[in-house]
C-alpha positions as CSV (number, residue, x, y, z in Angstrom):
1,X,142.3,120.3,83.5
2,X,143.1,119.2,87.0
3,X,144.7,116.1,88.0
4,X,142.6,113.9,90.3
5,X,144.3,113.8,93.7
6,X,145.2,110.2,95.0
7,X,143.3,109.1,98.3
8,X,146.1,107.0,100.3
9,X,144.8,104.0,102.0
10,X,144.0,103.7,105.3
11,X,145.2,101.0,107.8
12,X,143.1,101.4,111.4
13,X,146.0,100.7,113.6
14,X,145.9,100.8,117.2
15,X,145.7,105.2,117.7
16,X,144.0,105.7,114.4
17,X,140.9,104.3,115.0
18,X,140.3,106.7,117.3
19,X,139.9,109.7,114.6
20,X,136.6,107.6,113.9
21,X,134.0,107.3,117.3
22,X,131.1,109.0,117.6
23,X,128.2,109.0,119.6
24,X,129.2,109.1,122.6
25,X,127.2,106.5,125.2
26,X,126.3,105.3,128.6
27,X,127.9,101.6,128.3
28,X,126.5,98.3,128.5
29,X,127.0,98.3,132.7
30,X,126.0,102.0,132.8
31,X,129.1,103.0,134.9
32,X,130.7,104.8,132.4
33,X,130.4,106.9,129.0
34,X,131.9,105.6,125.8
35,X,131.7,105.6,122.1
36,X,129.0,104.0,120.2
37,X,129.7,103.9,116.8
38,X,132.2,103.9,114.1
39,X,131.9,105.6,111.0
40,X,134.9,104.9,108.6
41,X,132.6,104.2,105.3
42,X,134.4,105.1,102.0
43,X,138.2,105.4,103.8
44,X,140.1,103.0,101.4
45,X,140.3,101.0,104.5
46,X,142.0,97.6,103.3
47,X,143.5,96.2,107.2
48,X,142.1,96.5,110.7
49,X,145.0,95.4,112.1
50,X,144.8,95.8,116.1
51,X,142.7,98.5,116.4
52,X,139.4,96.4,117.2
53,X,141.3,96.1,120.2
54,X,140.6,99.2,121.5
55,X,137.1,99.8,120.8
56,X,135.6,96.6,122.3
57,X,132.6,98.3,123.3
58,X,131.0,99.2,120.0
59,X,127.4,98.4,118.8
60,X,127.6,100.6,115.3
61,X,130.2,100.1,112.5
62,X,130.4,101.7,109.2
63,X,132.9,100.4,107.0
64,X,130.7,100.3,103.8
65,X,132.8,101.1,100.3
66,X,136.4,100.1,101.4
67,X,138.7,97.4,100.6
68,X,138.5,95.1,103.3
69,X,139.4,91.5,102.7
70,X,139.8,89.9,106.1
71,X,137.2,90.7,108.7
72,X,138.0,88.3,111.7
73,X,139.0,91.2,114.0
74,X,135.6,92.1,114.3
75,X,135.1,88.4,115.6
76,X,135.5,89.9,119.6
77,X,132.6,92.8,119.3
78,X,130.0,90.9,121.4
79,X,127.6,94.4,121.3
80,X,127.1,94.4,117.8
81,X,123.7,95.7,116.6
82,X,124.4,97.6,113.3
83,X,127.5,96.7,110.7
84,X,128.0,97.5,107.5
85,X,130.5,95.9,105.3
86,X,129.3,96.1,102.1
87,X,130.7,97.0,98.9
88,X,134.2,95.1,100.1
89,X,136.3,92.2,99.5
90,X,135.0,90.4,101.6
91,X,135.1,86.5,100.5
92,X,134.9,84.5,103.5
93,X,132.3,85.2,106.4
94,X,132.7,82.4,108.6
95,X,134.3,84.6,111.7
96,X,130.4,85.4,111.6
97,X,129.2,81.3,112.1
């Protein structure tokens, strides 16, 4: 019988995050190409920590079936169409009002 192998938790710091964009896009202004979307579903994520930061530009985010407790990072993503946060901690959604 095998022992089950122990996920460590992810923190998105500023660097990480980048392990996670896809789709790559013409932006908002259409005078340049960026990411689109993240997809960090299932990740242990429990902290964004800075890394919202860097990916200002977004419009899709995935982080479904984590950990995550405190969600006011995402606060500063004005191009938001599509985010997923369920199945987290989540207890407080006023960064959202």
């Amino acid at each position: 019988m095998t022992s089950p192998v122990a996920q460590t938790k992810l923190v998105l710091k500023p660097g990480v995050i980048h392990g996670f964009l896809q789709n790559f896009d013409v932006s908002v202004d259409r005078e340049c190409f960026q990411f689109s979307t993240i997809e960090c579903a299932d990740k242990e994520l429990d902290a964004l920590a800075k890394a919202m930061d860097e990916v200002r530009d977004v419009s899709r985010i995935d982080f479904s079936n984590n950990g995550l407790a405190e969600i006011s990072p995402i606060r500063e993503l004005v191009n938001i169409v599509h985010l997923d946060l369920s199945n987290n901690r989540i207890k407080n959604v006023s960064v959202f009002a």
